[in-house]
N, C-alpha and C positions, 0 to 999 in steps of 0.2 A: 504493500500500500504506500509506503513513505517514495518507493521511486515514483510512483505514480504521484502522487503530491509535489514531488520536487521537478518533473517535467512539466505541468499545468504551471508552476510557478516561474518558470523559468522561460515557461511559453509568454508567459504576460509582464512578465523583467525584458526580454528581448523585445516586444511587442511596444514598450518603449524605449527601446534604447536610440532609436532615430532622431528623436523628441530630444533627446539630451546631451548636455555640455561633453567635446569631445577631443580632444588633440589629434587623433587620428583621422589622417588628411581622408582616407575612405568613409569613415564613415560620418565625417562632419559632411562629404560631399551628401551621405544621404539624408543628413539631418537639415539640408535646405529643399529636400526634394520630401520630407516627409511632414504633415498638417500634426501639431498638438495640443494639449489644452485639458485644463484641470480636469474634467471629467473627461472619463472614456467610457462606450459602453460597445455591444455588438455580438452578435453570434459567432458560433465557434463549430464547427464538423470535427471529430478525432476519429485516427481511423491507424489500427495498427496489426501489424503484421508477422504476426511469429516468425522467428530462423525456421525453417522448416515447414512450418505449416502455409497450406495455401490461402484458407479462411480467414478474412481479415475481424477484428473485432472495430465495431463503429459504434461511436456515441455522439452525441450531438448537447447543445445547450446554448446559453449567453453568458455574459459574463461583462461586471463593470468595475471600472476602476478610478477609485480618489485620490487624489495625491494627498488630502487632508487626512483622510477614513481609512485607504487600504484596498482591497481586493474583494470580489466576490465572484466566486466562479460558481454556477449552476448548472450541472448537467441532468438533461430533462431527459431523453432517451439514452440507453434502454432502462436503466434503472434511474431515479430522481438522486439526487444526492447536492449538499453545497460544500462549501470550501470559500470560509472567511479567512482571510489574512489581517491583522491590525495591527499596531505596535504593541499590543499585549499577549499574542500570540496566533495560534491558527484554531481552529474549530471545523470542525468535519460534522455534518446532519445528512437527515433525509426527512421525510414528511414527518416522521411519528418523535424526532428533535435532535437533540448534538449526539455525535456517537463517541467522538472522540474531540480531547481537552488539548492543546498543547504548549503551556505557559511559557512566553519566551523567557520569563526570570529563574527559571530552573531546570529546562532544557538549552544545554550551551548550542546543537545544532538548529534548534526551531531560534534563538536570537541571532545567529547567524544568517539565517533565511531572512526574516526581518530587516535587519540591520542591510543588508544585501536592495532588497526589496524600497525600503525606504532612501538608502542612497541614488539610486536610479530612480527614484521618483523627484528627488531634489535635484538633479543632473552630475551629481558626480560619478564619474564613469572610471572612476580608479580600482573599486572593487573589481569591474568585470576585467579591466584590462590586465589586473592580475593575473585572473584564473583565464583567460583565454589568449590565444594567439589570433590576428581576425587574415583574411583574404575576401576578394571577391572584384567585382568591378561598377558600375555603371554606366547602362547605356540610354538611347532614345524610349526604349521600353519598358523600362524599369531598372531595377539594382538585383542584386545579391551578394550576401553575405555568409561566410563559412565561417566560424569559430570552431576550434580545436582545444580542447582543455591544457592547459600547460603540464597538471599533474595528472596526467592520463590514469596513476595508480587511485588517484582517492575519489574518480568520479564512474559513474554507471553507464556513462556514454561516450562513445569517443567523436563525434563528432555532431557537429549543428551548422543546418542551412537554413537562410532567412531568405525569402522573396519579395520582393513588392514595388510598389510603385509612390502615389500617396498616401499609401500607406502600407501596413505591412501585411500582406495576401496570406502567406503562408511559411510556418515554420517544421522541418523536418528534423527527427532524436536518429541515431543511430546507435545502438547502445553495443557494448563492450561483443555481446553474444549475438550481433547481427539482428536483433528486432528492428524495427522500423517504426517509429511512431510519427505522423505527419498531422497537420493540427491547421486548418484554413481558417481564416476569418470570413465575415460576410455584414455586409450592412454596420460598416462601424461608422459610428457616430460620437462627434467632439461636442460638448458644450460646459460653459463658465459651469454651472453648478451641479448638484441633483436635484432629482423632482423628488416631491415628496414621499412617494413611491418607497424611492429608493432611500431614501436616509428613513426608512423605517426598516429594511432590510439590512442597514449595516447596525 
């Protein structure tokens, strides 16, 4: 469960990273070619693909994000489930309530995530450029972006590909054992605040 946790997290850490303050001449080019703004919100497809198996497993949902509040990811098919992120930790539900607690003040990896999380939402882009190596290029049609873990031993994936244009379309996990997790957005939409909606769900 926790790798699945930490690639949805990672999907919407990269999902701004375009948006944010950057020295690297690559991806500051995409961060003049990528739309930002306090609130994020948008649908998401997930669809992933065992080593060996030919049956993909797919889920779908939305997902929004505050740079004041945090994260909130909802996957609506096939199973319901959420996934809050805040500076006080992560929480994991489904309809019937939280299934799982995880206090960033006494787990040192969920303040790690956090801290991670929260850095890229305020544009310092030094955490990632730690843990990643970047390539890629852009053209008339869009960009891409490849990040490679620097410490290929202490992570689940070895590599990530980012797509997009105004925004960012689509991110692909590759993990250690060949699975394949690829993750599309659709209908994202920027605005100054939330609706009320939504600051009753964070």
């Amino acid at each position: 469960m926790m790798n699945s946790i930490f690639k949805r997290l990672i999907a919407l850490i990269l999902f701004l990273i375009a948006g944010s303050v950057c020295a690297n001449s690559l991806v500051s080019q995409i961060e003049g070619l990528v739309s930002s703004a306090p609130t994020v919100r948008g649908k998401f497809t997930q669809s992933k693909t065992l080593s060996g198996v030919s049956k993909k497993l797919n889920s779908e949902g939305f997902f929004i994000v505050d740079k004041g509040k945090g994260i909130i990811w909802i996957t609506e098919k096939p199973i319901y489930q959420t996934l809050k992120v805040s500076d006080s930790g992560i929480r994991i539900g489904n309809k019937s309530g939280v299934l799982m607690n995880m206090d960033a003040r006494s787990e040192p990896s969920i303040k790690y995530i956090n801290e991670l999380v929260l850095a890229i939402f305020s544009g310092d882009m030094s955490a990632l450029e730690k843990l990643f190596n970047y390539s890629g290029d852009v053209t008339a049609k869009g960009w891409n972006l490849e990040l490679t873990p620097k410490n290929t031993a202490s992570t689940f994936f070895k590599k990530i590909t980012i797509v997009g244009s105004s925004a960012i379309n689509r991110i692909s996990f590759i993990s250690k054992d060949g699975d394949l997790t690829e993750v599309v957005f659709s209908d994202v939409r920027l605005a100054p605040v939330l609706s009320k909606d939504e600051i009753l769900q964070f």
